[in-house]
C-alpha positions as CSV (number, residue, x, y, z in Angstrom):
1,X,0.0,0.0,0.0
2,X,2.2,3.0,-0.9
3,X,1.1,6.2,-0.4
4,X,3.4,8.3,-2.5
5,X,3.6,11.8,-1.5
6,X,1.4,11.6,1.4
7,X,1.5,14.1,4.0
8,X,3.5,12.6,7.4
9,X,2.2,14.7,10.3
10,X,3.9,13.7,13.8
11,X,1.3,14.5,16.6
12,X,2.1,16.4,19.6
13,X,2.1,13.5,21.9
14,X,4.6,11.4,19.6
15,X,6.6,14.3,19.4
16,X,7.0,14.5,23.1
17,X,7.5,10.8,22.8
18,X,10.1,11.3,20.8
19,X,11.4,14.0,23.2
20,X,11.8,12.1,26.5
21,X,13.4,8.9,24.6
22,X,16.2,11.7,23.5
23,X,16.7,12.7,27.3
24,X,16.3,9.0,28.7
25,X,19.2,8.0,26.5
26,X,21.1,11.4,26.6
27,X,21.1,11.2,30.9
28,X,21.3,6.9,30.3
29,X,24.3,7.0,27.8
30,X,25.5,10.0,28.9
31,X,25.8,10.7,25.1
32,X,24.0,13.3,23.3
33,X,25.1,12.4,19.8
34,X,23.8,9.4,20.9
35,X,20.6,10.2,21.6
36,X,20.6,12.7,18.4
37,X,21.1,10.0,16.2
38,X,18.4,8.0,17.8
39,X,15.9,10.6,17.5
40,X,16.8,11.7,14.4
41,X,16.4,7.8,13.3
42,X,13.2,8.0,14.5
43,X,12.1,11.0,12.8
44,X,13.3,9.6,9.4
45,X,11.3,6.2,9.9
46,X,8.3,8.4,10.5
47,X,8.6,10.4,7.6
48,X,9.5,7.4,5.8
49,X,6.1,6.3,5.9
50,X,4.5,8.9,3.3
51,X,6.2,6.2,1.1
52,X,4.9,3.0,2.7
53,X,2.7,2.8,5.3
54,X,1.3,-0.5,5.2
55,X,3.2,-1.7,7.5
56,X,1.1,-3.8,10.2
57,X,-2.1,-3.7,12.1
58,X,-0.8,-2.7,15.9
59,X,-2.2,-5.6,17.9
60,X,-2.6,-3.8,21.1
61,X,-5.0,-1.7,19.4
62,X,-7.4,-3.8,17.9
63,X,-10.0,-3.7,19.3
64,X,-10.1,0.3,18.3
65,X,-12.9,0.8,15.6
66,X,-9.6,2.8,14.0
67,X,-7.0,0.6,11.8
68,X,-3.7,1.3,13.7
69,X,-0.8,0.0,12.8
70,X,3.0,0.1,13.6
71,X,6.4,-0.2,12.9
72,X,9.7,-1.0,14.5
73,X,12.9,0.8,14.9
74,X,15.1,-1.1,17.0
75,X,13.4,-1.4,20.2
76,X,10.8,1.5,19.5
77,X,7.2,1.0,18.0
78,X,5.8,3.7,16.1
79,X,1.7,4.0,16.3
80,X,0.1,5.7,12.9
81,X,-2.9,6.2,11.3
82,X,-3.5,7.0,7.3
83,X,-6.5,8.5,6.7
84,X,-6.8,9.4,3.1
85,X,-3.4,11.5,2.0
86,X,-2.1,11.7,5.2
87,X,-0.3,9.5,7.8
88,X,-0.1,10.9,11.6
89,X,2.2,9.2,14.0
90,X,0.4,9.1,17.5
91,X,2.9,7.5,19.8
92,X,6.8,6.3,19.7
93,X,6.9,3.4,22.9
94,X,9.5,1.7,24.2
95,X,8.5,-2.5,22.8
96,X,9.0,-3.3,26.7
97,X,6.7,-0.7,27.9
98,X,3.3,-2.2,29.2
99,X,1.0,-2.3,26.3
100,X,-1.4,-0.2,27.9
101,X,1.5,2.9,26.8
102,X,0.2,2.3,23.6
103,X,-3.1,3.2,24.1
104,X,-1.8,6.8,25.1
105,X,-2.4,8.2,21.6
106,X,-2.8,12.2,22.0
């Protein structure tokens, strides 16, 4: 399902998400180009997705009357949603985080 030149709009929340993984790994590592590249890895996966964005149905999320879905970068999952010409990234989690993080979507 490729969506070519489809809008990628990162919410607020996933952006914040995106945020506080930068400054876990930055205090964790101690490392800030560290933590730039991973958040700037993130960012391009995202953005990646105007692309393709059929990437799977998130399983935590089922249940949702919305089709989710996710990818993985490394340990991270990134929740979106396409809805016509545009893809929005709700979340970034952590893949060990409870599920019920995932349902945190704005």
């Amino acid at each position: 399902m490729g969506l070519k030149n489809t809008e990628v709009v990162i919410s607020r929340h996933a952006r914040t998400s995106i945020r506080q993984i930068y400054e876990y790994i930055k205090n964790r590592e101690k490392s800030v180009s560290i933590a730039h590249y991973v958040r700037e890895s993130i960012i391009n996966k995202c953005f990646s997705l105007r692309d393709f964005s059929g990437f799977s149905k998130e399983p935590y999320l089922e249940e949702y009357p919305e089709d989710y879905r996710s990818v993985r970068l490394w340990s991270y999952v990134i929740i979106y949603i396409v809805k016509e010409k545009q893809v929005r990234v709700l979340n970034v989690v952590h893949g060990k985080e409870h599920p019920e993080s995932r349902k945190e979507l704005e």
